[in-house]
C-alpha angles and dihedrals in degrees: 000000000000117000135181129169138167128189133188130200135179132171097222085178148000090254098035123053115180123197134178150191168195142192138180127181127180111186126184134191135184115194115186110177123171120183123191138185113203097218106177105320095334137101107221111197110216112224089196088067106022119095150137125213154173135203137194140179138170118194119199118196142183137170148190126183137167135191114199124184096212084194136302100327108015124080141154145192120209127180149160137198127187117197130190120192123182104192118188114182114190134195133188094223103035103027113216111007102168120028101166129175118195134186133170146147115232117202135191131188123189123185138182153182146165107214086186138352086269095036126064142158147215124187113176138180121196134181114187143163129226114198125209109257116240089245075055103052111029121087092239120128124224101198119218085181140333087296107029143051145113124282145187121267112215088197105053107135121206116259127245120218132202116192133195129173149170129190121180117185119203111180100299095341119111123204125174137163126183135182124198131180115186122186123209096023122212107235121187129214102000110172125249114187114208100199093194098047097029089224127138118211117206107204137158118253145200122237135200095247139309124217124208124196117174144157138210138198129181124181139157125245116191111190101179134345089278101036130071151166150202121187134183124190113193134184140193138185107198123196124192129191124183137138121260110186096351088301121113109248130189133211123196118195132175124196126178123178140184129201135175142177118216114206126191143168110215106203116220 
């Protein structure tokens, strides 16, 4: 992996700061598998996991952002990346199995704004990317045991996030809510079962989209003069939406979870 970057940065103002940048990133990976079956006195080569393979992938990436300070208690952060990504996956048996050109702007707003010296606010909008891994993407096989273990998808697409979210300070009282939509969702270890050759086949895919609602508080608790607390309750909602069979399926899931830190003095 090659990888080369510059940045720039300049306060124009005191109330504008610009910054920019560039990245570049060439990755290579070689994958040589060889799976054999002694049968008798002989060593039988199985076309299903054997396999040799090359990736490669070039990342182009540029960015502006800016942070202005509107005045005392407004400010934002804007900014936008644009990323390029040119992706080739070849196989000895199949020749070239992915070619994939991508291209997308990714922008991100921050705001915010003290409405008094105990209240403040945060408001945020985020786009991101998340790639398939190597391990993701290569036909290689990682056994568990004779019939079953983890293998590469050639066809993993990268995943799109959309990103909302609202924090609201009181005192020393936290209160967020965020709201994400990602197309395309990465999803680990889903099961294949081959019938004929009773093997089962763990590999990342892709779903249709998964949306994510959740909500935080955070709040103190002091109990005596030696004895403290901070607590946060979150909770998420969680909707996936992937395809089983060819049919559309939904999955509805609900977290909540509570932490808290406990702080004493012991006197001694």
């Amino acid at each position: 992996i090659l990888v080369g970057k510059v940045d720039y940065n300049k306060q124009v103002n005191d109330n504008f700061r610009l910054e920019l940048g560039a990245k570049v990133v060439n990755s290579a990976f070689e994958n040589d598998v060889i799976v054999e079956t002694l049968e008798g006195t002989n060593w039988i080569q199985d076309p299903f996991l054997t396999s040799s393979s090359e990736l490669s992938e070039q990342i182009l990436a540029g960015y502006i952002s800016t942070d202005w300070k509107f005045d005392a208690k407004t400010s934002a952060k804007i900014g936008l990346r644009y990323e390029y990504s040119d992706s080739k996956l070849d196989t000895e048996t199949e020749g070239r199995v992915v070619d994939r050109q991508f291209g997308q702007f990714f922008p991100s707003v921050f705001l915010s704004h003290k409405f008094s010296d105990q209240l403040g606010s945060n408001l945020s909008y985020s786009r991101r990317i998340t790639r398939p891994t190597f391990r993701e993407m290569a036909p290689f096989v990682y056994f568990l045991d004779p019939n079953t273990f983890f293998s590469g998808n050639t066809a993993l697409q990268p995943a799109l996030t959309d990103a909302v979210k609202l924090d609201l300070n009181y005192k020393s009282i936290f209160f967020s809510v965020e709201y994400a939509v990602q197309d395309s969702a990465i999803a680990r270890f889903q099961q294949r079962f081959d019938p004929v050759t009773q093997r089962l086949v763990l590999a990342s895919e892709n779903l249709k989209n998964t949306k994510t609602l959740s909500f935080t508080i955070g709040f103190p608790l002091q109990i005596t003069d030696w004895w403290n607390m901070r607590t946060n309750a979150i909770y998420y909602r969680q909707e996936n939406n992937g395809y089983l069979d060819t049919q559309l399926t939904q999955i509805k899931q609900n977290y909540f979870h509570f932490l808290s830190n406990i702080n004493y003095k012991i006197f001694l």
